[in-house]
C-alpha positions as CSV (number, residue, x, y, z in Angstrom):
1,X,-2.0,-18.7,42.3
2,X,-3.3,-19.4,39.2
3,X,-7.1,-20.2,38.0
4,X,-7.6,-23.8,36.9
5,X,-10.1,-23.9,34.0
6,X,-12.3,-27.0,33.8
7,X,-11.2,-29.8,31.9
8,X,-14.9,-30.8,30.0
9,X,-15.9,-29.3,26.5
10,X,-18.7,-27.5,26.3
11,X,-21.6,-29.6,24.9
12,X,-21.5,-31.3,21.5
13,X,-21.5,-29.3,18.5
14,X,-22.9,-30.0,15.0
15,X,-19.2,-29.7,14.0
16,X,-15.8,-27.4,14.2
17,X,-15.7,-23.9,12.2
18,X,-14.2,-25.6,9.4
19,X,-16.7,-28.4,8.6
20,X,-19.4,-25.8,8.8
21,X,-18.2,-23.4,6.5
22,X,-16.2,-23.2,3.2
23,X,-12.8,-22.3,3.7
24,X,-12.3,-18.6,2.6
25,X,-9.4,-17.1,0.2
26,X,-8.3,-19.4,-2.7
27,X,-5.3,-21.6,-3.5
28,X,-4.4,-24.8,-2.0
29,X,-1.9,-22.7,0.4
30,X,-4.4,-20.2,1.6
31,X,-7.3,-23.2,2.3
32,X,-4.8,-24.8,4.9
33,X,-4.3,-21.9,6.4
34,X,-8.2,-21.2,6.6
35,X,-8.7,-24.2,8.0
36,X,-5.8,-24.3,10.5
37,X,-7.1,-20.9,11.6
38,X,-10.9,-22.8,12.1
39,X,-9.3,-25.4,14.1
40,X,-7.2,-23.1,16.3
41,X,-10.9,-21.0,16.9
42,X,-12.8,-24.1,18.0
43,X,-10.1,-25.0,20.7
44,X,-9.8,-21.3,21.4
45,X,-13.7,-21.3,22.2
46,X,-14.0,-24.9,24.2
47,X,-10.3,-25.0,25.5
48,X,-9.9,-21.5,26.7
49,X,-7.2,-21.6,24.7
50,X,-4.2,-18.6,24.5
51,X,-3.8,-18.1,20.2
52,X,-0.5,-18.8,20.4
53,X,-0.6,-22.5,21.8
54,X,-4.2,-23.5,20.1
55,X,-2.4,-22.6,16.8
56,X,0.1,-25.0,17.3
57,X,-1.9,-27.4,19.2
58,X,-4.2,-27.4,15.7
59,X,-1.2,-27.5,13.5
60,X,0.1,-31.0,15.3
61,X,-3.4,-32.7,15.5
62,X,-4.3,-31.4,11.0
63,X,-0.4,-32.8,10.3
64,X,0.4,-29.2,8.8
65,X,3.2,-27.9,7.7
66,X,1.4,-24.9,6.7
67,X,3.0,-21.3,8.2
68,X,0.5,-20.6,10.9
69,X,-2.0,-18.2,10.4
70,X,-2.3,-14.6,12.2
71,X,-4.2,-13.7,15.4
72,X,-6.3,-12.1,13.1
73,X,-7.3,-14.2,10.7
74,X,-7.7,-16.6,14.2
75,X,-10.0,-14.1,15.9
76,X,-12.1,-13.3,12.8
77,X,-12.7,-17.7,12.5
78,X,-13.4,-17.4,16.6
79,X,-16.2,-14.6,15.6
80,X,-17.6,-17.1,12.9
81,X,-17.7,-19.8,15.7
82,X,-19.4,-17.7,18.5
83,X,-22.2,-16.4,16.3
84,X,-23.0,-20.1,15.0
85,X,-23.0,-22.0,18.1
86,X,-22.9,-19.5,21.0
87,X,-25.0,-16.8,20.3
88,X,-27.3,-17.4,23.3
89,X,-24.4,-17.0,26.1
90,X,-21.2,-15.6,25.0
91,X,-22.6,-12.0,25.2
92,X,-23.6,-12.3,28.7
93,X,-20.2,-14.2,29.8
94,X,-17.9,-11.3,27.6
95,X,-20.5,-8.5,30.2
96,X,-19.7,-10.5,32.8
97,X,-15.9,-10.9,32.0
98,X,-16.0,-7.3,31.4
99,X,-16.9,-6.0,34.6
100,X,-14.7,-7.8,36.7
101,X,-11.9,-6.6,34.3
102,X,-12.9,-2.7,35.4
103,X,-13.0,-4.2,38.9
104,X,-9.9,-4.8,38.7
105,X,-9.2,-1.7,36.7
106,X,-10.6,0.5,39.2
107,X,-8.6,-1.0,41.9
108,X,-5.2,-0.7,39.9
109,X,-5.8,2.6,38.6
110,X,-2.5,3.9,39.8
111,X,-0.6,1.5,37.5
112,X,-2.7,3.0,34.3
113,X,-4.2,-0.3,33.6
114,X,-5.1,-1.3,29.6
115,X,-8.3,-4.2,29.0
116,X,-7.0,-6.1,26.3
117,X,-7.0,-9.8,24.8
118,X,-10.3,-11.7,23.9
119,X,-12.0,-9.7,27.0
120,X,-11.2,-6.1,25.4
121,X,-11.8,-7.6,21.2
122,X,-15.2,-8.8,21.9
123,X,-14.6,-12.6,21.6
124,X,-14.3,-13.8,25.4
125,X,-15.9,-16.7,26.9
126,X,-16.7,-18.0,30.2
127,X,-13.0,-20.0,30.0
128,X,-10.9,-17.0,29.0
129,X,-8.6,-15.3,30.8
130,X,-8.1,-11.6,31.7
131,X,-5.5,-9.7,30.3
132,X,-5.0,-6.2,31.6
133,X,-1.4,-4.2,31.1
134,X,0.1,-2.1,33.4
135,X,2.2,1.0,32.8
136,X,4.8,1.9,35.5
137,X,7.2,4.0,36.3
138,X,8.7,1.3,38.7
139,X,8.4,-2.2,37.3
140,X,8.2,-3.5,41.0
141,X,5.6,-0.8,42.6
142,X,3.1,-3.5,41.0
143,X,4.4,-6.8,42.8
144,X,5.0,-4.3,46.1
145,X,1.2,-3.3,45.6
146,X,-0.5,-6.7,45.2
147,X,1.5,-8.1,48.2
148,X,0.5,-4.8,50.2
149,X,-2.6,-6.3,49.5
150,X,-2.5,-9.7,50.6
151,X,-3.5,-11.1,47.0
152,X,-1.1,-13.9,45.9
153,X,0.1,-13.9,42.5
154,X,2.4,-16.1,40.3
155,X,5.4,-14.2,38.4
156,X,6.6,-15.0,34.9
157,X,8.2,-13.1,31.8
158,X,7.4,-12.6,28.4
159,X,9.6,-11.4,25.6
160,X,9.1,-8.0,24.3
161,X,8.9,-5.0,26.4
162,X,10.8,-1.7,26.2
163,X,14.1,-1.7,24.3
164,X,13.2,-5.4,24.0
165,X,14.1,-6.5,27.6
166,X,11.6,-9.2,28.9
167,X,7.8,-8.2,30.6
168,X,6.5,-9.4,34.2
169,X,3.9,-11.3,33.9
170,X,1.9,-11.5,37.0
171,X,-1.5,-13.7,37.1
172,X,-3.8,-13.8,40.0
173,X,-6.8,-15.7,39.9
174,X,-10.2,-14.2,41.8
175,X,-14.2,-15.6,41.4
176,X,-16.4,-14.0,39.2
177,X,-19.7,-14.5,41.1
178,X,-21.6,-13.8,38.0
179,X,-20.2,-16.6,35.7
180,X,-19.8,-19.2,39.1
181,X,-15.8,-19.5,37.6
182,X,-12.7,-18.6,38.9
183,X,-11.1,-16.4,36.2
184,X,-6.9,-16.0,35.4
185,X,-6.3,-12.6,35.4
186,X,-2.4,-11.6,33.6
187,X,-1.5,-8.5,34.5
188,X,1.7,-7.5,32.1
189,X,3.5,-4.8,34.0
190,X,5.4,-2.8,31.5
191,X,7.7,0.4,30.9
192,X,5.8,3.5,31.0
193,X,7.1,4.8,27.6
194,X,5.5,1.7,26.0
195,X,2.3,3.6,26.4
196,X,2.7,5.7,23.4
197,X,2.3,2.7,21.1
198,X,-0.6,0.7,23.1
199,X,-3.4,2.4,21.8
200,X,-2.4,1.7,17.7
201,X,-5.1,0.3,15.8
202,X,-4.9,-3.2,13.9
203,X,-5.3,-3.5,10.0
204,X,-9.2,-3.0,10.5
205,X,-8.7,0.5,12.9
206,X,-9.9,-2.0,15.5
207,X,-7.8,-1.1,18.8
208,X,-6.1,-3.4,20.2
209,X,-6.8,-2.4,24.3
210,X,-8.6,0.2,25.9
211,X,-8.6,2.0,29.9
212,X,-11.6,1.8,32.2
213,X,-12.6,5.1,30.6
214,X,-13.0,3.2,27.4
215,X,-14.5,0.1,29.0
216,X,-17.1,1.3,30.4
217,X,-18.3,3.1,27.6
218,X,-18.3,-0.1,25.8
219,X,-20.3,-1.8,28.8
220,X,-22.9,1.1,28.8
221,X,-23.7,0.7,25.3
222,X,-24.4,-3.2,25.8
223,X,-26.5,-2.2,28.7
224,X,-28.4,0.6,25.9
């Protein structure tokens, strides 16, 4: 069962990402790309967007024939966007996003479960989803576990896992009492031995996911 996000905007802004600021990086090439990477961010913050499909939802409505622009460069315009025009309640939604993830966590603790996505880098909003991966031994002790459980989930696959075969996706939706939303959790079940990798940084030593250990520590210093 998965989480339907609501359809309205959030309330009308003085503009996208790219009116409000100038482009960064030079050359006609690198401006498209800049503000391809704005316009991806603004539908990624109102949408609830996944990168992925808001970068080439952005590229059909701008016409561009631009190559699309990195996560990165995506999640550093989604950074710009959330301090100019929602400063006031994204940090509260990402705590509150946050502790259902090490709810979650907690309860899937055998499965040695890894906070990542928007929820884990900082940027998460009340429409994002949850993105937690799980590292098995079995690949099917997870679906055995959630339907031990009674929680109903919906099953799909995604392309690189270990020795490239394809990933389970499993996504269950539950409430978050605290944001009054019902949030899409994925839960990416993956090989064990894919562990070794998950914890390598990205270009600016950011990591890319973190365990409950980590989480909370992260939660305790927005509490300090």
């Amino acid at each position: 069962m998965t989480a339907q996000k609501p359809n309205q905007a959030p309330a009308a802004r003085p503009g996208d990402a790219a009116q409000a600021r100038p482009p960064r990086g030079g050359g006609l090439g690198q401006t498209q790309v800049s503000v391809l990477a704005a316009a991806a961010a603004r539908l990624v913050v109102e949408e609830g967007m996944e990168y992925a499909s808001a970068k080439r939802k952005a590229a059909r409505a701008l016409g561009s024939r631009a190559a699309l622009p990195s996560n990165e460069v995506v999640e550093d315009e989604v950074r710009a966007y959330l301090a100019l025009y929602c400063a006031d309640t994204q940090p509260g939604e990402l705590r509150a996003l946050r502790r259902l993830a090490l709810r979650w966590m907690l309860r899937l603790a055998a499965f040695r479960p890894h906070l990542g996505g928007a929820a884990w880098r900082g940027t998460a909003t009340r429409l994002s989803s949850l993105h937690l991966d799980l590292y098995c031994d079995d690949l099917k002790s997870t679906e055995i576990a959630l339907i031990n459980l009674g929680i109903a989930y919906d099953s799909a696959s995604l392309p690189g896992g270990h020795r490239s075969e394809p990933v389970t996706l499993l996504s269950i939706a539950d409430a978050c009492a605290e944001l009054g939303e019902t949030v899409t959790l994925h839960l990416a079940v993956r090989d064990l031995d894919d562990l070794r990798g998950a914890l390598k940084p990205d270009a600016q030593g950011r990591s890319w996911r973190g365990d409950a250990s980590a989480l909370r520590r992260l939660l305790d210093g927005e509490s300090a």
